[in-house]
LUMMI-923475 format. One record per residue: residue number from 1; residue in one letter; x, y, z of N, C-alpha, C in turn. Coordinates in Angstrom, 1 decimal. Layout:
// LUMMI-923475
ATOM    nr   rest       nu       nv       nw      cau      cav      caw       cu       cv       cw
ATOM   NUM      A        X        Y        Z        X        Y        Z        X        Y        Z
...
This chain:
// LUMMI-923475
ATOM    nr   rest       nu       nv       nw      cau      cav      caw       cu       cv       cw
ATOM     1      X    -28.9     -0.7     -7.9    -27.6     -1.5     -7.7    -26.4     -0.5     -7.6
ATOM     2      X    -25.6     -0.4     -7.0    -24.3      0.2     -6.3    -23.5      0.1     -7.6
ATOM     3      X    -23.0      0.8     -7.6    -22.1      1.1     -9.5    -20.7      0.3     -8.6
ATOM     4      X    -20.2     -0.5     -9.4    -18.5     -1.1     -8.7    -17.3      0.0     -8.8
ATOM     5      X    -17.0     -0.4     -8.1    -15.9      0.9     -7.7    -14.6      0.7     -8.3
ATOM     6      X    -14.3      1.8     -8.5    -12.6      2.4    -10.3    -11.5      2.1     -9.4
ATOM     7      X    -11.6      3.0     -7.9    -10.4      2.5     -7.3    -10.7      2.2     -5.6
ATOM     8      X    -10.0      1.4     -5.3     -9.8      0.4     -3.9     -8.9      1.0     -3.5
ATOM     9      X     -9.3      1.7     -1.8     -8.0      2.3     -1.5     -7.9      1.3     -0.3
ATOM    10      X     -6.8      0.6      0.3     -6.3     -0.4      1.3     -5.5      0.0      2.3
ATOM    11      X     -6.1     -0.3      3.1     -5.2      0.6      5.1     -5.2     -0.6      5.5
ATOM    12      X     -4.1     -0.7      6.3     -4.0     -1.9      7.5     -3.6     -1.0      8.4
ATOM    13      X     -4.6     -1.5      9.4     -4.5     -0.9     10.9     -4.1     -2.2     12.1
ATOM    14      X     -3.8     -1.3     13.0     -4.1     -2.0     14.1     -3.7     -1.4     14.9
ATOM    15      X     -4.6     -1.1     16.7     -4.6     -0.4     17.2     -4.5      1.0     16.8
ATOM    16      X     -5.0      1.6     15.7     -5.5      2.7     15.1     -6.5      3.5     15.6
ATOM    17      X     -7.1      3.2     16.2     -9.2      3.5     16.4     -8.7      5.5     16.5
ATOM    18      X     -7.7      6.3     16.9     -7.6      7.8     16.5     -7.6      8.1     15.3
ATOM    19      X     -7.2      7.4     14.6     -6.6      8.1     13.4     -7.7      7.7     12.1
ATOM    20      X     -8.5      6.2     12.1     -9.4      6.4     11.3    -10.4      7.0     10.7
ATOM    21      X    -11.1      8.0     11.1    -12.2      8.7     10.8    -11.3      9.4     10.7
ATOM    22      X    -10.4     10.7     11.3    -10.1     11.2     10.0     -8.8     11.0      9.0
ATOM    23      X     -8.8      9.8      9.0     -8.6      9.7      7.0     -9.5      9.3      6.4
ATOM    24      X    -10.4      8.3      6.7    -12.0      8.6      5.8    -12.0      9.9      6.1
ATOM    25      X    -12.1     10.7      6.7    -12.6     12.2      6.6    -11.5     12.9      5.3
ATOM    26      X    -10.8     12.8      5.7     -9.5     12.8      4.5     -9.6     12.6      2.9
ATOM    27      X     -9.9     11.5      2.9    -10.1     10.8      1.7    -11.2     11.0      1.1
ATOM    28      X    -12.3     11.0      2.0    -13.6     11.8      1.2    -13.3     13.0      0.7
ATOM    29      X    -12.6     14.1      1.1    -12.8     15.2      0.6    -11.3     14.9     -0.6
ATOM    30      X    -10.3     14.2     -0.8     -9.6     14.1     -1.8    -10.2     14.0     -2.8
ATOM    31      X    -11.2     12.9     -2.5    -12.1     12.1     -3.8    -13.3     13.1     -4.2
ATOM    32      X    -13.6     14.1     -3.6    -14.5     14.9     -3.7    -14.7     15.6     -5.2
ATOM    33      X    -15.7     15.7     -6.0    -16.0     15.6     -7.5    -15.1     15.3     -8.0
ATOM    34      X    -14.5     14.2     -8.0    -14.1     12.7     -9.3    -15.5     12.0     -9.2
ATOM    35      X    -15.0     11.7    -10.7    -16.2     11.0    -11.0    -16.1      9.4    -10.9
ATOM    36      X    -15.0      9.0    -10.6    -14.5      7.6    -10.3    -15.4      7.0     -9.2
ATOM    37      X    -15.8      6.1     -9.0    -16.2      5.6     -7.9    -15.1      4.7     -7.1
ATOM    38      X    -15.4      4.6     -5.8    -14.3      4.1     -4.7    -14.6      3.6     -3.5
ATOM    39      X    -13.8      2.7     -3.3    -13.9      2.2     -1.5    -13.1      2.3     -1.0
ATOM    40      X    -13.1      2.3      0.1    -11.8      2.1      1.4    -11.6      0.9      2.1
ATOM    41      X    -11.2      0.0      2.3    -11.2     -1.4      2.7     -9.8     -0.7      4.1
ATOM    42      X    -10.5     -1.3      4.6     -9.5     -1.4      6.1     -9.9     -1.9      6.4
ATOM    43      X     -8.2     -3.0      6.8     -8.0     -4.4      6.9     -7.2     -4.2      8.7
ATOM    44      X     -7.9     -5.0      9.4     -7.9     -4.3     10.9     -7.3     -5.7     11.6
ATOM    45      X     -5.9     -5.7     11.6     -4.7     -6.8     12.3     -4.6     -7.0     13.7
ATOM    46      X     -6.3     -7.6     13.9     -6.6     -8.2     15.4     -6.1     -6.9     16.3
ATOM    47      X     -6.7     -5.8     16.0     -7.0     -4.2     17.0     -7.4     -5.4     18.4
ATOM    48      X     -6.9     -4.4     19.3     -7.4     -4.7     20.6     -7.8     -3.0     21.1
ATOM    49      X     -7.8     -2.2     20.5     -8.7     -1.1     21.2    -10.0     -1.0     20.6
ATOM    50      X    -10.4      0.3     20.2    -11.9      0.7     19.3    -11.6      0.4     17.7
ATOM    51      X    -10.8      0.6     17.4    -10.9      0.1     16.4    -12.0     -0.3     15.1
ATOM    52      X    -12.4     -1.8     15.8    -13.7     -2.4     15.6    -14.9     -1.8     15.5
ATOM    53      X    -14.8     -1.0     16.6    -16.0      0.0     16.5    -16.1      1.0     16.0
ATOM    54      X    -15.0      1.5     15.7    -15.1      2.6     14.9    -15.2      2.0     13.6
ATOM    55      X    -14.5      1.1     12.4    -14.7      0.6     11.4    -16.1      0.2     11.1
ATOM    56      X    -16.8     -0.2     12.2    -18.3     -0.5     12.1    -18.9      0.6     12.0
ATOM    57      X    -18.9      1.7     12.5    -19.9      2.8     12.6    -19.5      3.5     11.0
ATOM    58      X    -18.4      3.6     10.9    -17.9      4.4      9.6    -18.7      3.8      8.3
ATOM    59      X    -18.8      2.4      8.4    -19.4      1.5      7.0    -20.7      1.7      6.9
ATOM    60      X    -21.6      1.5      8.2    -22.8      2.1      8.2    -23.0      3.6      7.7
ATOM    61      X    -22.2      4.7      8.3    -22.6      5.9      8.1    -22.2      6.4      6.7
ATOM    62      X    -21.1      5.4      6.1    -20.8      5.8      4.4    -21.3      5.0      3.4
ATOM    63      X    -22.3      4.2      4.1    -23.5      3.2      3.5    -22.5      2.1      2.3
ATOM    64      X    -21.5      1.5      2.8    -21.0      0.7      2.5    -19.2      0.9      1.5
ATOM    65      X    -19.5      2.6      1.4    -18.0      3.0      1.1    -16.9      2.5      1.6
ATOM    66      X    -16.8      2.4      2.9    -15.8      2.1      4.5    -16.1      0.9      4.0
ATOM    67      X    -15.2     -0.4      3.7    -15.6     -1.8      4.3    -14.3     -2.1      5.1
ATOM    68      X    -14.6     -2.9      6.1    -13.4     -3.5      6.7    -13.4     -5.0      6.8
ATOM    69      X    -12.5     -5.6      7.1    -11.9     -7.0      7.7    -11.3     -7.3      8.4
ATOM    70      X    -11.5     -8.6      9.2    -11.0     -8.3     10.6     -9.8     -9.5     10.6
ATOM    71      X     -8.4     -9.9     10.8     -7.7    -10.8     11.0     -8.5    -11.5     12.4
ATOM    72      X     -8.3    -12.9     12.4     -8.6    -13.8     13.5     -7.8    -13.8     14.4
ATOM    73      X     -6.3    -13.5     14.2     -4.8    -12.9     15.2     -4.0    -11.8     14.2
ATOM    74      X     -3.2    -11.7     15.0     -2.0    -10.7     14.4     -1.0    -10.9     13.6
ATOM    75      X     -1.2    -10.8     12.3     -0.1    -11.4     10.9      0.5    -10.6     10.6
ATOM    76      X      0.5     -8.9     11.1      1.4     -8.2     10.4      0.8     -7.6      9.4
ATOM    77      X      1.9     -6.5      9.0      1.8     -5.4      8.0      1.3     -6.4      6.3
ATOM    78      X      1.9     -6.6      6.2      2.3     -7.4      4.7      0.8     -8.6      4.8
ATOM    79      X      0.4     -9.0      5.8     -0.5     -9.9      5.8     -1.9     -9.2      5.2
ATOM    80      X     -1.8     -8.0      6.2     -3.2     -7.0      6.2     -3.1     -6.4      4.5
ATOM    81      X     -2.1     -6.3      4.3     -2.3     -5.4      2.7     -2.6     -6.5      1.7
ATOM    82      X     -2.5     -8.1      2.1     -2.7     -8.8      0.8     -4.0     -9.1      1.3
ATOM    83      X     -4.2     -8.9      2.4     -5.8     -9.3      2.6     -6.6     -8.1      1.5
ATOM    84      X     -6.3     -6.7      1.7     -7.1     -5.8      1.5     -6.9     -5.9     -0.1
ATOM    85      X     -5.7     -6.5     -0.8     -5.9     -6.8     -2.2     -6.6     -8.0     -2.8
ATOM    86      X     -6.9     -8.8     -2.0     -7.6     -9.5     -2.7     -9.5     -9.5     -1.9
ATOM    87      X     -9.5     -8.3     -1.3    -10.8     -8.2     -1.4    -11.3     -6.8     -2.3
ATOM    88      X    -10.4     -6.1     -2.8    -10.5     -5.0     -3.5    -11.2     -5.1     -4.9
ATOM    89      X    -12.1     -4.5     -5.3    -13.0     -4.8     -6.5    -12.7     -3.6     -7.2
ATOM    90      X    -11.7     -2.8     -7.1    -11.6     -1.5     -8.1    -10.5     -2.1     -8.8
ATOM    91      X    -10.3     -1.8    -10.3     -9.8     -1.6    -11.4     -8.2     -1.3    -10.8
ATOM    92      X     -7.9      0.0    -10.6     -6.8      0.3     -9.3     -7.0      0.3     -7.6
ATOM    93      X     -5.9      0.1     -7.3     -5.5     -0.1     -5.8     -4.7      1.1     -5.8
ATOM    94      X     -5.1      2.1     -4.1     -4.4      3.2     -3.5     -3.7      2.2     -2.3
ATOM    95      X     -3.1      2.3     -2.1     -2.4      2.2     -0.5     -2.0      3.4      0.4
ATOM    96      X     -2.2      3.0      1.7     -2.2      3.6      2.6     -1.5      3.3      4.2
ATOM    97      X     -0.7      4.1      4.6      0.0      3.5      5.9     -1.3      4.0      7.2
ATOM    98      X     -1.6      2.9      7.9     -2.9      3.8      9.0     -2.3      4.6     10.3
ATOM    99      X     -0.9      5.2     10.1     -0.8      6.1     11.4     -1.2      7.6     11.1
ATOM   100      X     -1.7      7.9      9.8     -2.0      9.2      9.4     -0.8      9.7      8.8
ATOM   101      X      0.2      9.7      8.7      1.5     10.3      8.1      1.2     10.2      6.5
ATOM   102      X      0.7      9.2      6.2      0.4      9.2      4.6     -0.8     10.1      4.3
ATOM   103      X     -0.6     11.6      3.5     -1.1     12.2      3.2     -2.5     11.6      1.4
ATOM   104      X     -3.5     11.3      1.8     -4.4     10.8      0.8     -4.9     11.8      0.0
ATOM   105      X     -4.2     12.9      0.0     -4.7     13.5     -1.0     -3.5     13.7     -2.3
ATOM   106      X     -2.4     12.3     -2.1     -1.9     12.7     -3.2     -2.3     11.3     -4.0
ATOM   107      X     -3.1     11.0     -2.9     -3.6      9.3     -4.0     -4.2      9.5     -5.7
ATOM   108      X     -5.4     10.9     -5.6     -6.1     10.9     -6.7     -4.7     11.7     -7.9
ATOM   109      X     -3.6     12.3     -7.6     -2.8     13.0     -8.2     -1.9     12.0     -8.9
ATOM   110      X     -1.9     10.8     -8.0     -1.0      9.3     -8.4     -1.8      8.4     -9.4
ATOM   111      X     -3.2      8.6     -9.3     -3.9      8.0    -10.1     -3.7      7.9    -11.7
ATOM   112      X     -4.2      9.9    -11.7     -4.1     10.5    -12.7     -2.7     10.2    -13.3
ATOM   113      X     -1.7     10.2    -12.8     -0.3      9.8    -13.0      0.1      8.5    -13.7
ATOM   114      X     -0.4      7.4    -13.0     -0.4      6.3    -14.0     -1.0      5.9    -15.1
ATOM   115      X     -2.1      6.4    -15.1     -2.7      7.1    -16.0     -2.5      7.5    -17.2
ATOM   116      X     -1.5      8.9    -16.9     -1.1      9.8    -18.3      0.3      8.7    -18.6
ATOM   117      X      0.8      8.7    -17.8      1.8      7.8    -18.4      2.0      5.6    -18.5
ATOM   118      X      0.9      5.3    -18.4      0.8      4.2    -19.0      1.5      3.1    -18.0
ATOM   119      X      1.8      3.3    -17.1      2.5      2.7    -16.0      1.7      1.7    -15.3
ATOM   120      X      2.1      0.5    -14.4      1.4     -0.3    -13.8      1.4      0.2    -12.5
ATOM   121      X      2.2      1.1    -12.1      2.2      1.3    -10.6      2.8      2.7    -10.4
ATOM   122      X      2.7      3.7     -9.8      3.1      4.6     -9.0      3.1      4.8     -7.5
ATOM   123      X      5.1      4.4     -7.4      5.5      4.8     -5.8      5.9      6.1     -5.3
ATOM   124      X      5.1      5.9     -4.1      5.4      7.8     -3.4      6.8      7.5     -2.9
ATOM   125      X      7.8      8.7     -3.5      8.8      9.3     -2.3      8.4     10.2     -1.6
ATOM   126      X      8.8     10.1      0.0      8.4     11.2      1.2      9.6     12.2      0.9
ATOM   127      X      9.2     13.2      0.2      9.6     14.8      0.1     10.8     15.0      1.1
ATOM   128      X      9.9     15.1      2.3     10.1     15.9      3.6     10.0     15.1      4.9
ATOM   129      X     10.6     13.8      4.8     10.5     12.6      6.0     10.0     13.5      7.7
ATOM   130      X      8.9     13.4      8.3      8.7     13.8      9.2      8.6     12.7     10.5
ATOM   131      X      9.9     12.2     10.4     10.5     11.1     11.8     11.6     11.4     12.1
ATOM   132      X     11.7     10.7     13.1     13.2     11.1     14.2     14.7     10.6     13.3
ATOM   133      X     15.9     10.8     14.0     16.8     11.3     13.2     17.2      9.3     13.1
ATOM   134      X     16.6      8.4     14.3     17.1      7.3     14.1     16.0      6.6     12.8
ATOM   135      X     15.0      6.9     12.7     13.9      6.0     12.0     14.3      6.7     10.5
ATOM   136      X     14.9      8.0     10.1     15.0      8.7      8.7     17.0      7.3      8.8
ATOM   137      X     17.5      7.2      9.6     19.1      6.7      9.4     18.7      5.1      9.1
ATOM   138      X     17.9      4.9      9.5     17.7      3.3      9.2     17.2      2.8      8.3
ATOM   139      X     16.1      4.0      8.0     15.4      4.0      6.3     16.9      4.0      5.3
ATOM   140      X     17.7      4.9      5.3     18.3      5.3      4.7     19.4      3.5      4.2
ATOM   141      X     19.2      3.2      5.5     20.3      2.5      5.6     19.7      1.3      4.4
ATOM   142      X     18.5      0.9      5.5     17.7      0.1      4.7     17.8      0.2      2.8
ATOM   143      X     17.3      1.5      2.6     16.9      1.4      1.6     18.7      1.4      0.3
ATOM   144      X     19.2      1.9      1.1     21.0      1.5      0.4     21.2     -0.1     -0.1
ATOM   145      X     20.4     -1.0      0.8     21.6     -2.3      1.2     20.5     -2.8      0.0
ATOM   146      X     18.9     -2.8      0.4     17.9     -3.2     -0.2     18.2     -3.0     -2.0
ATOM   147      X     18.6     -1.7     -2.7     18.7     -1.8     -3.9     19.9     -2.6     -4.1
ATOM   148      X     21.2     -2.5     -3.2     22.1     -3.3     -3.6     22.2     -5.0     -3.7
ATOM   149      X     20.9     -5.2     -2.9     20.9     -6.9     -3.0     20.2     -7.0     -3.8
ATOM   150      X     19.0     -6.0     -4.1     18.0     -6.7     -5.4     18.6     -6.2     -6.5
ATOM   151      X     19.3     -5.7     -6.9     19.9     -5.1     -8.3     18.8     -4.2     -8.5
ATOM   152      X     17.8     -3.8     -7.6     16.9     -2.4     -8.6     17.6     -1.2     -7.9
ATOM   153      X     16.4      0.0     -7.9     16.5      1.1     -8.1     15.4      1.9     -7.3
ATOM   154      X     15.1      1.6     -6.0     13.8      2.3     -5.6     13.7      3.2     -4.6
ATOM   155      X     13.8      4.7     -4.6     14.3      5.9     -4.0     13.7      5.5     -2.3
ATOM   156      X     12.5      5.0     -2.1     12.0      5.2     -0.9     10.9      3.9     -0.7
ATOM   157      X     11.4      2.6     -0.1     10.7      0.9     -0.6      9.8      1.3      0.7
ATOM   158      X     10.2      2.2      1.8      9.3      2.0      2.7      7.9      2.4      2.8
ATOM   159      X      7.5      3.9      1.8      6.9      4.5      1.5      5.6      3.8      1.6
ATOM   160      X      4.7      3.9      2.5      3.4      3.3      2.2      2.1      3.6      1.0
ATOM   161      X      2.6      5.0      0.4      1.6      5.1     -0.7      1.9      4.9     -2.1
ATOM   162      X      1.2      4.5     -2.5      1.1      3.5     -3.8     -0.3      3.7     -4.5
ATOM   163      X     -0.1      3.5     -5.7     -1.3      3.0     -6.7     -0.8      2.0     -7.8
ATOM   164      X     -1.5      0.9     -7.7     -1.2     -0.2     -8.7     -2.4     -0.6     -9.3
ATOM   165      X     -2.6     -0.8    -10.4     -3.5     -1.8    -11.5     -3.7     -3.3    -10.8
ATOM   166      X     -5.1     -3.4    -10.2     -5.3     -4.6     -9.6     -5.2     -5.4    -10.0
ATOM   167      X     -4.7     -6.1    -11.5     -4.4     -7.2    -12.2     -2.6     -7.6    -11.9
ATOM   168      X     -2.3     -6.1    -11.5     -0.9     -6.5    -11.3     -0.6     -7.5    -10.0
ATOM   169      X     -1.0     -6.7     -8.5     -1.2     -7.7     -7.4     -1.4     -9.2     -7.4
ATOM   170      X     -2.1     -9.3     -8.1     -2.4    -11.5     -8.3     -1.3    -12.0     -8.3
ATOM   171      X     -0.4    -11.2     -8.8      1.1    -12.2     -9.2      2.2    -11.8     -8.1
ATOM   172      X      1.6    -11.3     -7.3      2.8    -10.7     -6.3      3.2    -11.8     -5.2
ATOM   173      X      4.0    -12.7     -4.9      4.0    -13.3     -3.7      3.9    -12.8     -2.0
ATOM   174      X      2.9    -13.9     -0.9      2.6    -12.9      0.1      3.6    -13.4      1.0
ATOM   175      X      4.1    -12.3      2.1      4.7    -13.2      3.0      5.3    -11.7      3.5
ATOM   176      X      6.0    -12.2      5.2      6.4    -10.6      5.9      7.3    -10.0      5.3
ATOM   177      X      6.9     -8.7      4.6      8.2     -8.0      3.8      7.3     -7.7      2.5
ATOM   178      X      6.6     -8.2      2.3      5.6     -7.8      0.8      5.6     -6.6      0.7
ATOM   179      X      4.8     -5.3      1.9      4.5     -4.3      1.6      6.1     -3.2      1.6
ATOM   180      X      7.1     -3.8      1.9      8.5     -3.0      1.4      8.9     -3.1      0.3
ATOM   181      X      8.8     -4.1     -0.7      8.9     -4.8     -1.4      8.6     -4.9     -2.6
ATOM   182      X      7.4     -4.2     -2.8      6.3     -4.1     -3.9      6.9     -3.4     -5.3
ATOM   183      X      7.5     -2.4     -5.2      8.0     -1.6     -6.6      9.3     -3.0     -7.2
ATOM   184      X      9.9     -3.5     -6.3     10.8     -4.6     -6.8     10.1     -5.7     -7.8
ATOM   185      X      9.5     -5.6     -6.5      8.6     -7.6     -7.0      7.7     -7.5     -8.4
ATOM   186      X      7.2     -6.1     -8.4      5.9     -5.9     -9.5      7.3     -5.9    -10.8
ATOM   187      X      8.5     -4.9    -10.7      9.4     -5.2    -12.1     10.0     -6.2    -12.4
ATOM   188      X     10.0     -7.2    -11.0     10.4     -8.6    -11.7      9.6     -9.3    -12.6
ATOM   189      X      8.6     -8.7    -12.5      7.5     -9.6    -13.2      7.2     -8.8    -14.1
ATOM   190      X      7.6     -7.8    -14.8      7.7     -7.4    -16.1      6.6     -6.4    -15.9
ATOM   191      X      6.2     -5.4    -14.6      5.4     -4.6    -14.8      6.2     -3.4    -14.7
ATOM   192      X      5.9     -1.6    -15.1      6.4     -0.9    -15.4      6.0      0.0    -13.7
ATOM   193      X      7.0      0.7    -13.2      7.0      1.7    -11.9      7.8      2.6    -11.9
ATOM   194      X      6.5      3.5    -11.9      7.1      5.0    -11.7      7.3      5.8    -10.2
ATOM   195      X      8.2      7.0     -9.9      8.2      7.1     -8.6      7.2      8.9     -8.6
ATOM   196      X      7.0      9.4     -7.3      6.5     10.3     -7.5      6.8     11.0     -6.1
ATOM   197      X      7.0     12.3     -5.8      7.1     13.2     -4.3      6.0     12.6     -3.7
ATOM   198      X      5.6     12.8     -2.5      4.3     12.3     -2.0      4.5     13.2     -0.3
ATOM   199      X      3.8     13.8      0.1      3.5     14.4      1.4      4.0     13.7      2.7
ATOM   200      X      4.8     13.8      3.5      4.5     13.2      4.6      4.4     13.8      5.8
ATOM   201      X      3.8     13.6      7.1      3.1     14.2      8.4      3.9     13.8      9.2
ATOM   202      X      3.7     14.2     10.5      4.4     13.8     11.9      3.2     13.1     12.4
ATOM   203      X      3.5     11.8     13.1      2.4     11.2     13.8      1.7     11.9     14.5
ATOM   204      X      0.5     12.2     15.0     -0.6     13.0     15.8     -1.3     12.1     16.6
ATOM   205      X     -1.5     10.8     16.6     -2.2     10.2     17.3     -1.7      8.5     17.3
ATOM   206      X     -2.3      8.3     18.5     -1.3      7.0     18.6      0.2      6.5     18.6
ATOM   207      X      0.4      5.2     18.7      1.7      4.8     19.6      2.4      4.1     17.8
ATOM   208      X      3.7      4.1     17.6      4.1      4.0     16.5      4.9      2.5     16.5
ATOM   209      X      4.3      1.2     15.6      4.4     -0.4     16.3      6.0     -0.8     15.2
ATOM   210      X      6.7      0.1     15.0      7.5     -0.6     14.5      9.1      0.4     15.1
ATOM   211      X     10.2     -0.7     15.5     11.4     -0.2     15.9     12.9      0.1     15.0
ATOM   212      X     13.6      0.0     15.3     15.2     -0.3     14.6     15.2     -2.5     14.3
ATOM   213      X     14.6     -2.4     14.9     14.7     -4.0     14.9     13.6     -4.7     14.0
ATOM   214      X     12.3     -4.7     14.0     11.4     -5.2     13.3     11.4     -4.4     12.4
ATOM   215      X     12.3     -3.1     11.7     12.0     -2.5     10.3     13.4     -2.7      9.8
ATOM   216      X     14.3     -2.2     10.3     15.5     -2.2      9.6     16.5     -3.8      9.5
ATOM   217      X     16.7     -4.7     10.1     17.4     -5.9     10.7     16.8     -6.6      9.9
ATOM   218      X     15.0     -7.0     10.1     14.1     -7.8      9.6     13.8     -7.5      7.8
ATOM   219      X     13.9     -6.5      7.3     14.1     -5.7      5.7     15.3     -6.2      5.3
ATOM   220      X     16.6     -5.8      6.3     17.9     -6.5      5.2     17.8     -8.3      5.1
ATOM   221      X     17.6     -9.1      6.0     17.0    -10.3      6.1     16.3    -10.6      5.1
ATOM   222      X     15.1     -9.8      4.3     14.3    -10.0      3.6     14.7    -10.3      1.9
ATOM   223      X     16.0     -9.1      2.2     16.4     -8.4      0.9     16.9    -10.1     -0.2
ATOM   224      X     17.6    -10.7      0.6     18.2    -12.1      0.3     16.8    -13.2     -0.7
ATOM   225      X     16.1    -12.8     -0.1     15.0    -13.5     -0.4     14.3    -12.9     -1.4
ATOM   226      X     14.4    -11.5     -1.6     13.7    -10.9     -2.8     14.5    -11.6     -3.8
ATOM   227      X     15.8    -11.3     -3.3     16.8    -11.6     -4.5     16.8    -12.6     -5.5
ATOM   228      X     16.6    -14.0     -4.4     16.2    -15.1     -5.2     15.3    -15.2     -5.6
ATOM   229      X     13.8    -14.4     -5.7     12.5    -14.7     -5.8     12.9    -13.9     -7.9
ATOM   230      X     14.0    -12.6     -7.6     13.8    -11.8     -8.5     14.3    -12.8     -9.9
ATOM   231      X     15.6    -13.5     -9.4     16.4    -14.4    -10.1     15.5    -15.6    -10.8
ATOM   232      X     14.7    -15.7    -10.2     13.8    -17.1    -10.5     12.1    -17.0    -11.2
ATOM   233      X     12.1    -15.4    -10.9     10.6    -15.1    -11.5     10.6    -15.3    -12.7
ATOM   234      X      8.9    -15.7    -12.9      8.3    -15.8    -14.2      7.6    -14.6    -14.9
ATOM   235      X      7.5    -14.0    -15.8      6.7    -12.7    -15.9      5.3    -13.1    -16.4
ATOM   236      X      4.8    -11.8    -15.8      3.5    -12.2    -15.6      2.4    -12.0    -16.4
ATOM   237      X      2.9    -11.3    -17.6      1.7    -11.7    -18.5      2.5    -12.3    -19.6
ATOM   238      X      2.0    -13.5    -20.1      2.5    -14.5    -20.8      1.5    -15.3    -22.1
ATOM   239      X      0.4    -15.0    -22.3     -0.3    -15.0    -23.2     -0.1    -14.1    -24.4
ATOM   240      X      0.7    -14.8    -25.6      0.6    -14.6    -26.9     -0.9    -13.9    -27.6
ATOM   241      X     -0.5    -12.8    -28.3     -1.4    -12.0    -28.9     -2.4    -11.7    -28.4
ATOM   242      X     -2.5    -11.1    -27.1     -3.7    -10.9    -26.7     -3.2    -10.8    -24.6
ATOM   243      X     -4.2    -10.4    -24.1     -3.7    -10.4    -22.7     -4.6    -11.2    -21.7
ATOM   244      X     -4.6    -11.7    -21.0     -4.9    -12.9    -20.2     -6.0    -12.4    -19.2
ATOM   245      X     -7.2    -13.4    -19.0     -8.0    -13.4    -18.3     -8.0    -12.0    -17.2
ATOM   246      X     -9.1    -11.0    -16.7     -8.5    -10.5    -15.7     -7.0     -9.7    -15.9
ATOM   247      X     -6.3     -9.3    -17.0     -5.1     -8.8    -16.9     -5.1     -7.5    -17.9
ATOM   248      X     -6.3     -7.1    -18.2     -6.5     -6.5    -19.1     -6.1     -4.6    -18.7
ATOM   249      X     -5.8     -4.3    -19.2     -5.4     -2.5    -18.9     -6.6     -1.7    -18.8
């Protein structure tokens, strides 16, 4: 029988099919002697190129390491990552952006990190932003307006890599804007996030699906709604003397 796997690392692609093999190629050799066991779940947001085919050959040839999922249409970034969290069977969750820019070899260093310090989540800041001078000005902008409407504090919300405690995700609300969102949403609900440097790359392959308009416009839009979500949250472990079903550290 297949030992269950410590950590779940989660990619949403779409129109990806260059860049996946090598970050499984990637990721294997990060994970290379840990003794943790792991999957990779990529969650594949109705690809219309190879994609599919490539996801299929990878699961076979890593004898069920690679799993994927396929959306029925196209729901978006934030759809694909709650898919991949609630099919994730590791203890911890890695995240991952699938244009390759997210370097996975600082996943097992984030692990270890939450780890020593007792934390429910560690978010990457990108060191060394390797994007154009409009996509680093809109981040920028973005992530200004974003801490000033949620009252937090989060150096870089866009950052696709992440490690969180899979008990923490159940409680997270889904909807477009989740995956910006995440280091906010997890402290309203009374979980602890730490931030950490994290690598970033210049795209190498493939076409890049997000503009000034569907990242930056559609994020301050969002911000309103975190706000009220933050104002009205319940926290999420709530069980007297003891810790609740499934919520366990």
């Amino acid at each position: 029988m297949q030992t269950p796997p410590f950590f779940s690392i989660v990619i949403p692609v779409f129109n990806e099919a260059e860049n996946i093999e090598p970050m499984v190629r990637e990721i294997q050799a990060a994970f290379q002697g840990r003794t943790e066991p792991y999957e990779v779940i990529f969650v594949d947001d109705a690809s219309s190129d190879d994609s599919p085919a490539v996801l299929q050959r990878l699961t076979l040839e890593t004898g069920g390491v690679v799993r994927s999922l396929r959306h029925r249409r196209n729901f978006g970034q934030s759809a694909a990552v709650a898919t991949g969290f609630r099919a994730a069977r590791g203890e911890w969750i890695g995240t991952l952006d699938g244009d390759g820019q997210n370097d996975p070899a600082d996943l097992p260093h984030m692990l270890d990190e939450a780890r020593r310090l007792g934390v429910d989540c560690v978010t990457g800041v990108r060191a060394k932003r390797q994007d154009n001078y409009i996509r680093k000005l809109s981040s920028r902008v973005g992530n200004g307006f974003r801490n000033w409407a949620t009252g937090d504090r989060v150096s870089d919300s866009g950052c696709g890599v992440r490690v969180v405690r899979a008990a923490c995700v159940r409680e997270l609300p889904v909807f477009n804007g989740l995956h910006r969102f995440m280091p906010t949403l997890l402290r309203t609900k009374g979980y602890s996030v730490a931030e950490r440097p994290v690598n970033h790359r210049p795209r190498l392959r493939g076409v890049s699906k997000y503009g000034v308009h569907n990242r930056l416009w559609r994020g301050i839009r969002d911000c309103f709604g975190v706000r009220w979500f933050a104002a009205r949250a319940v926290p999420a472990e709530r069980v007297d003397g003891g810790t609740e079903q499934g919520q366990g550290r």
